[in-house]
Structures are given as structure tokens and as C-alpha cells.
Backbone as a printed PyTorch tensor [residue, N CA C, xyz], in Angstrom:
tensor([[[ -39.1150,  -62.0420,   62.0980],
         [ -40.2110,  -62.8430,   62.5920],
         [ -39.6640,  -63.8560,   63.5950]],

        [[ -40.3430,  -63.9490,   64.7850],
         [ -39.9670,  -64.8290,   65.9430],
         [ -40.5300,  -66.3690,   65.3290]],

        [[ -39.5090,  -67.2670,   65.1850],
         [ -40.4140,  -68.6950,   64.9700],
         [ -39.9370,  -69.7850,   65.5620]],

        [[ -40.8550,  -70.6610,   66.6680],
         [ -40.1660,  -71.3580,   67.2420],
         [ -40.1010,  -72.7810,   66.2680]],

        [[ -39.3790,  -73.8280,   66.2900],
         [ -38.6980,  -74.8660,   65.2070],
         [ -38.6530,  -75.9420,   65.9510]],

        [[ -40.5780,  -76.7860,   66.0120],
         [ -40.4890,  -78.0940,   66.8190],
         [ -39.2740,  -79.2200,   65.9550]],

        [[ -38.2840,  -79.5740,   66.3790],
         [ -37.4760,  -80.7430,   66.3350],
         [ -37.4410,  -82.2310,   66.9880]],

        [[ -37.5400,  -83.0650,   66.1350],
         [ -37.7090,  -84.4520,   66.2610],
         [ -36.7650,  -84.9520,   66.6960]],

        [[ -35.3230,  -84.2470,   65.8220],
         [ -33.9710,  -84.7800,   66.4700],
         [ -33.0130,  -83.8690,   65.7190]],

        [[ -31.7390,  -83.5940,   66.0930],
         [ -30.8790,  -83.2290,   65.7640],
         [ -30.4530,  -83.0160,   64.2260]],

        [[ -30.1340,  -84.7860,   63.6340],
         [ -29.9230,  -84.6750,   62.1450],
         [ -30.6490,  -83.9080,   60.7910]],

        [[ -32.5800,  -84.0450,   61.7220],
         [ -33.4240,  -83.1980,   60.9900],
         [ -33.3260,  -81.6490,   61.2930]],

        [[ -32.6490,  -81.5390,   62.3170],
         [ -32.8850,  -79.6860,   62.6130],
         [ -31.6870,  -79.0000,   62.0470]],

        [[ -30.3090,  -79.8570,   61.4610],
         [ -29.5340,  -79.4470,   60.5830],
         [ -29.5800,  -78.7010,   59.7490]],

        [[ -30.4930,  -79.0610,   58.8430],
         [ -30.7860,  -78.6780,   57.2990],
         [ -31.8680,  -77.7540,   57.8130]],

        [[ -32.8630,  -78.0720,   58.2920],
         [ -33.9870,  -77.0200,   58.5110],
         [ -33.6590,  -75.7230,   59.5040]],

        [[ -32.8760,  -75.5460,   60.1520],
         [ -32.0900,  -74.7060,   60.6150],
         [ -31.6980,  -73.9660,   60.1530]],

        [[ -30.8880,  -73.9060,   58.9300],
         [ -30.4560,  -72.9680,   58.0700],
         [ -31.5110,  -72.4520,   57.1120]],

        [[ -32.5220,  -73.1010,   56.6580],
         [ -33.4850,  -72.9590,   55.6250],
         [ -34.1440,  -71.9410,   56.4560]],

        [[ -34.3590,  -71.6690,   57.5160],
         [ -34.9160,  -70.9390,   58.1430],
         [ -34.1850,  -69.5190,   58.9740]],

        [[ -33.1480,  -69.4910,   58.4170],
         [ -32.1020,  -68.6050,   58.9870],
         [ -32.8000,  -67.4180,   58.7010]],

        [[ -33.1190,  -66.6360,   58.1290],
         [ -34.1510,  -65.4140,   57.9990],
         [ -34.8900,  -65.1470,   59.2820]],

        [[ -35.2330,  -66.3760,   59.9140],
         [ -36.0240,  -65.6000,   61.1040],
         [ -34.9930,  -65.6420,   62.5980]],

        [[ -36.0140,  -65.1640,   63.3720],
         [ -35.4680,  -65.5790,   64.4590],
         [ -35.6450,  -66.7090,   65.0280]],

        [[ -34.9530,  -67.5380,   65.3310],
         [ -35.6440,  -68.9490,   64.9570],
         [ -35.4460,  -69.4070,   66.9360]],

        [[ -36.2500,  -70.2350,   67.4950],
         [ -35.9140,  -70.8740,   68.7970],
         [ -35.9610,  -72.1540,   68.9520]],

        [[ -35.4270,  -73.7290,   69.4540],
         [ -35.8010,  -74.6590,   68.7620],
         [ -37.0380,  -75.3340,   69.9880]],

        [[ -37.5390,  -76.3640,   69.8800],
         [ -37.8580,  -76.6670,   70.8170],
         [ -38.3050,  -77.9170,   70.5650]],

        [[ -37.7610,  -78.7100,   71.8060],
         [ -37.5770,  -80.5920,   71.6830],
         [ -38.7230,  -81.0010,   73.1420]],

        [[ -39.8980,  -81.6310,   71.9620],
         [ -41.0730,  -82.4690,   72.5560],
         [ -40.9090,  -83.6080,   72.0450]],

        [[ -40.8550,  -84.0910,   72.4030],
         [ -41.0840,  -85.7120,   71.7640],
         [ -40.5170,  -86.7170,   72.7230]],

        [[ -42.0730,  -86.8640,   73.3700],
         [ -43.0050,  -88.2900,   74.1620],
         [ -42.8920,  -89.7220,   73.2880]],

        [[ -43.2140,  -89.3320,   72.2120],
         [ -43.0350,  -90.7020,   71.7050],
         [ -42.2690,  -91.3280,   71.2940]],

        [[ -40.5100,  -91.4690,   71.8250],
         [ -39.4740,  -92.1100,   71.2660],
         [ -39.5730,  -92.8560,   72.0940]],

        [[ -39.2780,  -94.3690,   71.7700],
         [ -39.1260,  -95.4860,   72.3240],
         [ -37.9580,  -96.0930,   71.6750]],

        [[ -36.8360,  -97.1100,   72.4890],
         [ -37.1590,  -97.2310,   73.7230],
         [ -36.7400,  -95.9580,   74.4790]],

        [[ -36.4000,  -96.1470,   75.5860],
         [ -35.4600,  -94.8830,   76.7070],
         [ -34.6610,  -94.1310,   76.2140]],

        [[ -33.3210,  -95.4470,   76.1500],
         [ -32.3320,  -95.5130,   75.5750],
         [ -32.2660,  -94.3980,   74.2370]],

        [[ -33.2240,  -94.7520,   73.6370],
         [ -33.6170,  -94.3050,   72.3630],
         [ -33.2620,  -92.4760,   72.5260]],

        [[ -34.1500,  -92.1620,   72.9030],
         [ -34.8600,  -91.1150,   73.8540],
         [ -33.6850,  -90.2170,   74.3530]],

        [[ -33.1490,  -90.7110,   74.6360],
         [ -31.4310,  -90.1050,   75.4730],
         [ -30.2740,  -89.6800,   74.1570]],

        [[ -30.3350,  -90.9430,   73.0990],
         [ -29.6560,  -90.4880,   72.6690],
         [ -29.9520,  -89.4870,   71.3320]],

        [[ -31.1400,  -89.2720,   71.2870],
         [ -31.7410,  -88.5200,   70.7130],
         [ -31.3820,  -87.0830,   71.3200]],

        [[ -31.9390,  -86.8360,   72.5810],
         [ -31.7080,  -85.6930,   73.3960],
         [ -30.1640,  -85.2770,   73.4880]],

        [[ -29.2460,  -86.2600,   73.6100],
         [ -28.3090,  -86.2250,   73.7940],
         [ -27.4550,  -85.3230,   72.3770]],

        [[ -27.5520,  -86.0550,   71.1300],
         [ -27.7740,  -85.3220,   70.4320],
         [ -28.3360,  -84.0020,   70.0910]],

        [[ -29.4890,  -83.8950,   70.2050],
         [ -29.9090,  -82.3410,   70.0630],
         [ -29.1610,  -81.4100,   71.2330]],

        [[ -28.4800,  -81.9030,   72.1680],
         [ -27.5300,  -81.1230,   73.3880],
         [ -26.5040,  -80.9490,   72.5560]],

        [[ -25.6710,  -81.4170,   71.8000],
         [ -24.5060,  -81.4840,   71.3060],
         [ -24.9170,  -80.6820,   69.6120]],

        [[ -25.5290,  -80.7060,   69.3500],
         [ -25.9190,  -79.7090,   68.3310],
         [ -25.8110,  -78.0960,   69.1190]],

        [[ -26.5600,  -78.1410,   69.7500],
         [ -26.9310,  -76.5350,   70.1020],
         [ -25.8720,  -76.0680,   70.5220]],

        [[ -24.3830,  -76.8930,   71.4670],
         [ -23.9280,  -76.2700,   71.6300],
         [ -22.6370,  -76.0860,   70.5950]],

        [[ -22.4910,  -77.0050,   69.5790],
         [ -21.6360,  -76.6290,   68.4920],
         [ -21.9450,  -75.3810,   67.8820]],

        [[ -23.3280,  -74.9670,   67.9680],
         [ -23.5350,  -73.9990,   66.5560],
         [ -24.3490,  -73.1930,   67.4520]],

        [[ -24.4540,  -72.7550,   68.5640],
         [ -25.2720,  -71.9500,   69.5080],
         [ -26.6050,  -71.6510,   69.2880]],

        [[ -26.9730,  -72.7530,   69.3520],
         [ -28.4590,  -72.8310,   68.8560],
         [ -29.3700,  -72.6750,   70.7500]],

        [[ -30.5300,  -71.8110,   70.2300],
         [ -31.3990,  -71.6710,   71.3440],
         [ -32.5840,  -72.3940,   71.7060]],

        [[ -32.5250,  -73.8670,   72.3170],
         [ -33.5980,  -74.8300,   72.5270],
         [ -34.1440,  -74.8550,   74.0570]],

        [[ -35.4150,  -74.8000,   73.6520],
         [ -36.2880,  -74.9960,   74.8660],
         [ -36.6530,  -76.4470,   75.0470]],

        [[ -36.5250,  -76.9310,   75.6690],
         [ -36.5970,  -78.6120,   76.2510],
         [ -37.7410,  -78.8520,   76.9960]],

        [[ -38.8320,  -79.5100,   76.7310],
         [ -40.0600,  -79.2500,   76.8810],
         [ -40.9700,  -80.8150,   77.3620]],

        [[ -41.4060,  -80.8680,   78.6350],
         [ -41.5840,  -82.3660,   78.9460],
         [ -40.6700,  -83.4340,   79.2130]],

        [[ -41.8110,  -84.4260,   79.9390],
         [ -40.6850,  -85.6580,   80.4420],
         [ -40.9820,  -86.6290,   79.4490]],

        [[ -40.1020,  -88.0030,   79.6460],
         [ -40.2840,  -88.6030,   78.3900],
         [ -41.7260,  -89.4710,   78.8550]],

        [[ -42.6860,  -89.3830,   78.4260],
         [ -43.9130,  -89.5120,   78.1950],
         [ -44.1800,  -91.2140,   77.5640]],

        [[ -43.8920,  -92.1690,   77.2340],
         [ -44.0770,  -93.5770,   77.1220],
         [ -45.4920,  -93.7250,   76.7850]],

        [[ -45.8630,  -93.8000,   78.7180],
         [ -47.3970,  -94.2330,   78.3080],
         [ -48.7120,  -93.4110,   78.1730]],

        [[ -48.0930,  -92.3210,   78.1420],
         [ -49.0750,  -91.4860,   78.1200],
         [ -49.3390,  -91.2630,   76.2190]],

        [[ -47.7810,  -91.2850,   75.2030],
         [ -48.1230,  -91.2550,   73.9280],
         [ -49.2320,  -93.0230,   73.6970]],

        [[ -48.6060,  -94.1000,   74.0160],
         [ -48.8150,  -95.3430,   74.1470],
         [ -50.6640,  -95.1260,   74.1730]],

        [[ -50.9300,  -94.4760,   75.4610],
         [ -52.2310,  -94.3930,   75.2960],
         [ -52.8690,  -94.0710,   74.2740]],

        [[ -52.0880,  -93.1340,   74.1390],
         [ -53.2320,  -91.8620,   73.0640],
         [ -53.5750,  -92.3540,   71.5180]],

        [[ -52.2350,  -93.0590,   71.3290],
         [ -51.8550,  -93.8730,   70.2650],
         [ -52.5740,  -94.6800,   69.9440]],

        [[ -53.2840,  -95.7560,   71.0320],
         [ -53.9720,  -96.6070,   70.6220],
         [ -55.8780,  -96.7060,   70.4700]],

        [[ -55.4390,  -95.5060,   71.6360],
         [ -57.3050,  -94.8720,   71.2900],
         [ -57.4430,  -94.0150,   69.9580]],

        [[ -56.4350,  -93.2640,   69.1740],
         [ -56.6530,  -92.5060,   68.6130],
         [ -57.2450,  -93.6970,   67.1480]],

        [[ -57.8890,  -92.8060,   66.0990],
         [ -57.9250,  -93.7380,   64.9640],
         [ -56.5050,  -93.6750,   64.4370]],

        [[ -56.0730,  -92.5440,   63.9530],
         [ -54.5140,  -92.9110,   63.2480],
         [ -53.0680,  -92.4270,   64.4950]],

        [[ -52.9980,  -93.1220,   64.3990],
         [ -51.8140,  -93.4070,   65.9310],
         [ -50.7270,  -92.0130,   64.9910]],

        [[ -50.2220,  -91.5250,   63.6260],
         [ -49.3650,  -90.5260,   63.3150],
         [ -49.8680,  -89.4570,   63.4320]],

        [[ -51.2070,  -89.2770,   63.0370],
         [ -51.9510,  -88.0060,   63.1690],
         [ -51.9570,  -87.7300,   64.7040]],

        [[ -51.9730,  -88.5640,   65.4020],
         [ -52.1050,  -88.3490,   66.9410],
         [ -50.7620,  -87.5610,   67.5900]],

        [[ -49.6340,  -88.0850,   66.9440],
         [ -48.4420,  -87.7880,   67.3430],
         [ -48.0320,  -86.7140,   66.9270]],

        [[ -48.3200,  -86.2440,   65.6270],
         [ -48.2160,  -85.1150,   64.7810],
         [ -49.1210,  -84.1340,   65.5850]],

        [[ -50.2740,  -83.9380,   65.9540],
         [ -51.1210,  -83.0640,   66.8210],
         [ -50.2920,  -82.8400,   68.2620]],

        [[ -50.0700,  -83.8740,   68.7950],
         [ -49.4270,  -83.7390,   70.1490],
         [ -48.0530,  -82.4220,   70.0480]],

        [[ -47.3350,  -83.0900,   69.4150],
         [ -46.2810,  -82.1400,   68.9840],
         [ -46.2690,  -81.2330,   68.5880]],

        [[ -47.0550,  -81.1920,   67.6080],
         [ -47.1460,  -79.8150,   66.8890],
         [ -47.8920,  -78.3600,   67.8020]],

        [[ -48.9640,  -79.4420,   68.3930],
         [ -50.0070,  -78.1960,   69.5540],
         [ -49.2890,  -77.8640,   70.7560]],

        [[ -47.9370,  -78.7270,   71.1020],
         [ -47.1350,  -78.4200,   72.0450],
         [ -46.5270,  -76.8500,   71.8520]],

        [[ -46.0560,  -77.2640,   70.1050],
         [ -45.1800,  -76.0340,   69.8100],
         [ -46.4440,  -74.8810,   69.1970]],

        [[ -47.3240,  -75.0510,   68.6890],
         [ -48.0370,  -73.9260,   68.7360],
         [ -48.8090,  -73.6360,   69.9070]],

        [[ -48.9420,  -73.8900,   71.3920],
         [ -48.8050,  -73.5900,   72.5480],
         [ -47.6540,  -72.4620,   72.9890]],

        [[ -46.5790,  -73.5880,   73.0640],
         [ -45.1240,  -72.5000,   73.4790],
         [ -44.8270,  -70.9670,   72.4700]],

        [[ -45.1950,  -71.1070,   71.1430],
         [ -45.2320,  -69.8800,   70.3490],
         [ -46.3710,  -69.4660,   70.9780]],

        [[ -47.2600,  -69.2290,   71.0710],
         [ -48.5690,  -68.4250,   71.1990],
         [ -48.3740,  -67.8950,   73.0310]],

        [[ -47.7120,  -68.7300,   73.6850],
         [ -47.6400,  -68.1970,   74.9780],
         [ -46.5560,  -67.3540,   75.3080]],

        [[ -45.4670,  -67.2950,   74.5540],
         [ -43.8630,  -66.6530,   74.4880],
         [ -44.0160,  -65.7470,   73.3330]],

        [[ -44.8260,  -65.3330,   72.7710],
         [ -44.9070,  -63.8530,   71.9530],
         [ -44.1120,  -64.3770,   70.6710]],

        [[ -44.2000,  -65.5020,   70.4080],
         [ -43.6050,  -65.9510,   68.6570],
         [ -44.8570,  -65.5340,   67.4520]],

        [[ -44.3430,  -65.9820,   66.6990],
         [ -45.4480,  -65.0790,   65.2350],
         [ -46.0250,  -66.4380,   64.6670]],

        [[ -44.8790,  -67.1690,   64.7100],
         [ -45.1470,  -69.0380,   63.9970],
         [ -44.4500,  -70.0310,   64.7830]],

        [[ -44.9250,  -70.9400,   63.7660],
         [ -44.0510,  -72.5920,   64.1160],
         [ -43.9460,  -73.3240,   63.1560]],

        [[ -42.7930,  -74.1640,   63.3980],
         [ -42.9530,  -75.0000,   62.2470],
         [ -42.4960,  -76.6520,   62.8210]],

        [[ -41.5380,  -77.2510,   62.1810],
         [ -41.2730,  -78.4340,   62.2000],
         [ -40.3970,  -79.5090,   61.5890]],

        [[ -39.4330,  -79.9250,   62.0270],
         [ -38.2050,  -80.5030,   61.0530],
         [ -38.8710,  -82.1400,   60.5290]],

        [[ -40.3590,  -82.0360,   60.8280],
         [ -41.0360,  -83.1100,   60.0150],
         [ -40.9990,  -83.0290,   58.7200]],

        [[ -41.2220,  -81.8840,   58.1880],
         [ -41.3480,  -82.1270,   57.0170],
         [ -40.2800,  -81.9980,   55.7590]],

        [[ -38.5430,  -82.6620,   56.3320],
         [ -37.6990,  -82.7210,   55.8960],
         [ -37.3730,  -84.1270,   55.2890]],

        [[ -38.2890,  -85.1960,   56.0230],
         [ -38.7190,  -86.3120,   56.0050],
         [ -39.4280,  -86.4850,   54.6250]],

        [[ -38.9980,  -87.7410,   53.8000],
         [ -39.6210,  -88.1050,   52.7080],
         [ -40.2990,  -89.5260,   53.4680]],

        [[ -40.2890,  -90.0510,   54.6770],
         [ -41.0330,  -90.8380,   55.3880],
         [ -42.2530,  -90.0940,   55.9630]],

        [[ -42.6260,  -89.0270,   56.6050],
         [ -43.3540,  -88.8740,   56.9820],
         [ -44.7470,  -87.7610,   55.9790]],

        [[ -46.1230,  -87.9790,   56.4590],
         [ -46.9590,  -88.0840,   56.1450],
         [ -46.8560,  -86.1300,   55.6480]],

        [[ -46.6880,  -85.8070,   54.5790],
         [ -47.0200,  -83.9010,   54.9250],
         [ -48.3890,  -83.3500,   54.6840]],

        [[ -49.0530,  -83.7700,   54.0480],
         [ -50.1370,  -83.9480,   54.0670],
         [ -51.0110,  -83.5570,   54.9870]],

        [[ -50.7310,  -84.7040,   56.0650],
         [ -51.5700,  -84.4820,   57.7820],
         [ -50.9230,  -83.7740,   58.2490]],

        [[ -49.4270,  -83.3310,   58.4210],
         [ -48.5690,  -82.5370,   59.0050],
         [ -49.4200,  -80.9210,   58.5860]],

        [[ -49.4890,  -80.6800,   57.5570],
         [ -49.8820,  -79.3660,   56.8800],
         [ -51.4090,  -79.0330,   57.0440]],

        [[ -52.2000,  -80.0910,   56.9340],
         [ -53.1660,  -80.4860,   57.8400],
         [ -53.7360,  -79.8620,   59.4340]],

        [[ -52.6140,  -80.6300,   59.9440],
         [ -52.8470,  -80.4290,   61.5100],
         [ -52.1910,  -78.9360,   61.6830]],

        [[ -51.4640,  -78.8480,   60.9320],
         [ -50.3640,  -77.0870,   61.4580],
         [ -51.2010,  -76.0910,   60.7470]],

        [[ -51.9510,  -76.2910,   60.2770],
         [ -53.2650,  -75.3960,   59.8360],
         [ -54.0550,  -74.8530,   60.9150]],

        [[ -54.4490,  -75.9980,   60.9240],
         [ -55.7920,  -76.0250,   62.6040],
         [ -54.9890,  -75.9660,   63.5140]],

        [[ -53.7840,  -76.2990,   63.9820],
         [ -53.7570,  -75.5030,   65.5620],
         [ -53.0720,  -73.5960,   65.2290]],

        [[ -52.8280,  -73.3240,   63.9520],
         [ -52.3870,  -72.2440,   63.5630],
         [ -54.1370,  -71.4010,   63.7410]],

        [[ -55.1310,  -71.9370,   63.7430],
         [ -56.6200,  -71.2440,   63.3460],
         [ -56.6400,  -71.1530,   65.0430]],

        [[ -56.4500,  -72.6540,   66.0860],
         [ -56.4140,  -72.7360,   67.2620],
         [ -56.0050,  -71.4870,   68.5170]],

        [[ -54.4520,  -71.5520,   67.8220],
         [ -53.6690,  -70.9330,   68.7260],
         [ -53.3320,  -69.1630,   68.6530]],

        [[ -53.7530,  -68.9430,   66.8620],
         [ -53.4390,  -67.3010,   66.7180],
         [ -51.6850,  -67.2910,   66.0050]],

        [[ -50.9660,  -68.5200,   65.9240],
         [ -49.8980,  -68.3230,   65.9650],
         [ -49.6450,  -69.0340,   64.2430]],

        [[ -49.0430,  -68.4890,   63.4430],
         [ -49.4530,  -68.9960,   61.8230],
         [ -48.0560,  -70.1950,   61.8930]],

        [[ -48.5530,  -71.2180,   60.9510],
         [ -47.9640,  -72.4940,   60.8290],
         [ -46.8620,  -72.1680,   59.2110]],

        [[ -45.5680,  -72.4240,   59.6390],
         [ -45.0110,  -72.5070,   58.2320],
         [ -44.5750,  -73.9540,   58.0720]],

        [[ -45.7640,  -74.1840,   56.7670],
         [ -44.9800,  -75.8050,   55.6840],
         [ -44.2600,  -75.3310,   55.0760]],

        [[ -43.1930,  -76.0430,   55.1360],
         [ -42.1280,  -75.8830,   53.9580],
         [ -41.6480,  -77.5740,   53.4850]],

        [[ -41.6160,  -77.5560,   52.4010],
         [ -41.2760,  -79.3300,   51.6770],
         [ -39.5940,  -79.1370,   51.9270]],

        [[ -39.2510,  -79.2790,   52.7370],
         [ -38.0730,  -79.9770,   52.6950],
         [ -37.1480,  -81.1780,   52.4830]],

        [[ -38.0360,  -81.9850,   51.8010],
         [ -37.8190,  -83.5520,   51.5000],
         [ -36.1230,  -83.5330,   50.5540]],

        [[ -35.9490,  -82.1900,   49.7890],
         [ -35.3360,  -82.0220,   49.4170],
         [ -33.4460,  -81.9480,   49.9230]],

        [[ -33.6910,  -81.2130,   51.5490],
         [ -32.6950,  -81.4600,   51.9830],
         [ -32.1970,  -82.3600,   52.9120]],

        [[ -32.7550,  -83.4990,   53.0750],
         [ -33.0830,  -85.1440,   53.6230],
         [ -31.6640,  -85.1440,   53.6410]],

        [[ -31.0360,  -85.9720,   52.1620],
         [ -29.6190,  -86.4360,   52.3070],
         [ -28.6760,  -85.5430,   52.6740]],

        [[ -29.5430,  -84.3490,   52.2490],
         [ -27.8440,  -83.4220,   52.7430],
         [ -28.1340,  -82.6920,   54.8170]],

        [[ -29.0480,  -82.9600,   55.2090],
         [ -29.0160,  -83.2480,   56.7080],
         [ -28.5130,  -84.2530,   57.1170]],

        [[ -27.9260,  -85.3690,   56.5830],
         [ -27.7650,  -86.5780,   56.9160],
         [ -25.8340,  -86.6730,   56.8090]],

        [[ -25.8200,  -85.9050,   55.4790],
         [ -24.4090,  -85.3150,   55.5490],
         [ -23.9430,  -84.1070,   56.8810]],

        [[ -24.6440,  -83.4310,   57.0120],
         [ -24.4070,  -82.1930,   58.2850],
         [ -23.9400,  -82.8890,   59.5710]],

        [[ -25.3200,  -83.4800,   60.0090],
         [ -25.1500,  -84.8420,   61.2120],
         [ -23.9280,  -85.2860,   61.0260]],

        [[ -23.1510,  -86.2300,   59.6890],
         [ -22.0500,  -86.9200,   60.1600],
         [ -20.8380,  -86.0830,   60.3170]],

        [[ -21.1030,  -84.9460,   59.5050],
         [ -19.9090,  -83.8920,   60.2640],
         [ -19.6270,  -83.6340,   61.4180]],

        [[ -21.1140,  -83.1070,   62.2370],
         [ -21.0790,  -82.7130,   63.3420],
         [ -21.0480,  -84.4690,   64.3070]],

        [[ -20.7240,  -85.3170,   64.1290],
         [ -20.7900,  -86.3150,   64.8670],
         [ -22.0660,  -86.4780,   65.7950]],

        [[ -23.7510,  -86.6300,   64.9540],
         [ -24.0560,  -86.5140,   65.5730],
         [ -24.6920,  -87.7900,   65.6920]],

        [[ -25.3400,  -88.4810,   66.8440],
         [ -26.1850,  -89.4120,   66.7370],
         [ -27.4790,  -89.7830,   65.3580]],

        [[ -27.5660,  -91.0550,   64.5200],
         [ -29.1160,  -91.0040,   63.6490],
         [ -29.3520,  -92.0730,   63.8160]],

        [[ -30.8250,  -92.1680,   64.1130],
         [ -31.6270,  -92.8060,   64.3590],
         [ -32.0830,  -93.7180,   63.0240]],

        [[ -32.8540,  -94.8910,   63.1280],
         [ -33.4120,  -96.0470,   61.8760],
         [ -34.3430,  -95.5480,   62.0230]],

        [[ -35.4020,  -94.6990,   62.6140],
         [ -36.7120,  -95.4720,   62.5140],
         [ -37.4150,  -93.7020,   63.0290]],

        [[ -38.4860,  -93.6930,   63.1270],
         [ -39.0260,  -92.0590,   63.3390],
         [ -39.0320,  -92.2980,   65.1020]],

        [[ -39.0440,  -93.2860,   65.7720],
         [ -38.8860,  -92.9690,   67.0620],
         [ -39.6720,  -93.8950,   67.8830]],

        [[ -41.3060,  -93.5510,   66.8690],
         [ -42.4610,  -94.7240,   68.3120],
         [ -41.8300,  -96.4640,   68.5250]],

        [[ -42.4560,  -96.7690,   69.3610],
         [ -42.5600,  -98.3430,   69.0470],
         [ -43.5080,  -98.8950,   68.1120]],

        [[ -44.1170,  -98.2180,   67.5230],
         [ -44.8990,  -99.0740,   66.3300],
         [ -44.1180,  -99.0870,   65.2120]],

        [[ -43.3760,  -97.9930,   64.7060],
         [ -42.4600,  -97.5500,   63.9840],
         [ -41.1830,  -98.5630,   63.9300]],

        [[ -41.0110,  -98.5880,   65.1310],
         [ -39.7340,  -99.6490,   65.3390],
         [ -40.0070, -101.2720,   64.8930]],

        [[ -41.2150, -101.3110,   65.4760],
         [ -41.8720, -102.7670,   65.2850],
         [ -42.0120, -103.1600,   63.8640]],

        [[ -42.4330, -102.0110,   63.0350],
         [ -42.3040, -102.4260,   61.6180],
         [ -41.1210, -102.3360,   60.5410]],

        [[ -40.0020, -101.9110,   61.6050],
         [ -39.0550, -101.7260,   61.3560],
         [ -38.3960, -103.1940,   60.8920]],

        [[ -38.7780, -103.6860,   62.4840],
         [ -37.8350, -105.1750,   62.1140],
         [ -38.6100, -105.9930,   62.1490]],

        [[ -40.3690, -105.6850,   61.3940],
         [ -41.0570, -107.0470,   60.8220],
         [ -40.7210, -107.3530,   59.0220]],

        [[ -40.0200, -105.7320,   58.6390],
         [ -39.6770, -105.9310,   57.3210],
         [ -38.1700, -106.6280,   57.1440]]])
């Protein structure tokens, strides 16, 4: 099965990488909403230095997008669900237009983020696009992606990426 594997960042596509070794897997890095720049780079920078340790096949997808997430973010009612749709309909776009079968997402490796709406939204653009959504709970292999990353020297991030995220980062 062809499945392309939206990635947030590097440390998360570790663990979910292998969990998914059965298919044919392709990765592909959207994500508009890391703030700051800086941020953004070394994120990318990272997922460059992954793929080429372990010959991983990533499609690099968009520019870094600021105000265009910024917008969407603040018109939307829930600024995660917004971000989670963006991304996710990116990658069930690129599967449905490149002859893939699914998609999935190194979101839900995250014991921070919402799976719920994730499983949610990868439903409906899976009904959308023709292209079927795989959830998988990976919350399980969290710490041990976190171990992979420091092997591979890779960049990790505090915070999931937006500036709202960050902001409540260091109001706690």
C-alpha cells in the first residue's frame, strides 16, 4: 500500500516511520504554522538530516506560510482544528493526486495533541479526497522517538510549533 506520512518534524517521524514500515511509505513536510522563522528552519533542517541518514523519501511542500496560518487561525473557531485540517487536506490532496491509497500523520504520536479532532478531521478529508485516513495511537512511542532523535542528533523542539502554542508556553 502506497501511504504518504504528513510530518510535523523529524523527532515525531522517527518512531512513526518504522511503525509504518509495511507500507510504502513517502513523507511529506507542510507545516505553515511554525513560528518563529528561525523555528521553521530548524525544524526543516532537521527533517533534511533525517532523510538523508536513513534514506527516507520526502516531498517538501509550500512556503513558510506565517500569515496566511495567522489568519486562518484567528477567524477559525478552534485555531488546532484549523491547523490540523490545513495539514492534513494538504496531505490528503498530495495522496489523492500522486496515486497513494492513504495518509496519515506523526500527530498522533503526540500525547499533547488533540486525537480526537485529528481522527475526526482524517475521516472527512478521507470521505473528501477518495484517499483512506490511517489513525494509529501512537502516544505510546513518544519517549522512545525522543530517544531515536538524540541518536540521530537531531534538532527538538518545546512547543508544537504555532505562536499561540509558544505563547502559552512561556505564560506557564
Amino acid at each position: 500500500m502506497k501511504l504518504i506520512i504528513h510530518a510535523c518534524c523529524a523527532p515525531c517521524l522517527t518512531y512513526t516511520y518504522e511503525e509504518f514500515a509495511a507500507h510504502d511509505r513517502t513523507v511529506l513536510w507542510f507545516n505553515p504554522n511554525i513560528h518563529p522563522y528561525k523555528e521553521y528552519e530548524n525544524r526543516l533542517k532537521a527533517m533534511e538530516r533525517y532523510a538523508e541518514l536513513h534514506e527516507v523519501d520526502i516531498v517538501y511542500m509550500g512556503d513558510y506560510d506565517l500569515r496566511g496560518f495567522i489568519r486562518g487561525a484567528l477567524e477559525a473557531e478552534d485555531r488546532c482544528s484549523f491547523c490540523y485540517r490545513w495539514r492534513l487536506e494538504e496531505s490528503a490532496r498530495y495522496a489523492a493526486e500522486n496515486g497513494f491509497d492513504g495518509f496519515t500523520t506523526t500527530l498522533t504520536i503526540s500525547p499533547y495533541q488533540d486525537h480526537e479532532k485529528i481522527k475526526h478531521i482524517g475521516r472527512s478529508l478521507s470521505g473528501e479526497y477518495g484517499v483512506e485516513f490511517f489513525y494509529r495511537d501512537m502516544r505510546e512511542g513518544f519517549r522512545k522517538s525522543h530517544r531515536m532523535a538524540r541518536e540521530d542528533d537531531l534538532y527538538m523542539q518545546k512547543y508544537c510549533g504555532c505562536i499561540f502554542s509558544e505563547e502559552e508556553r512561556y505564560r506557564k
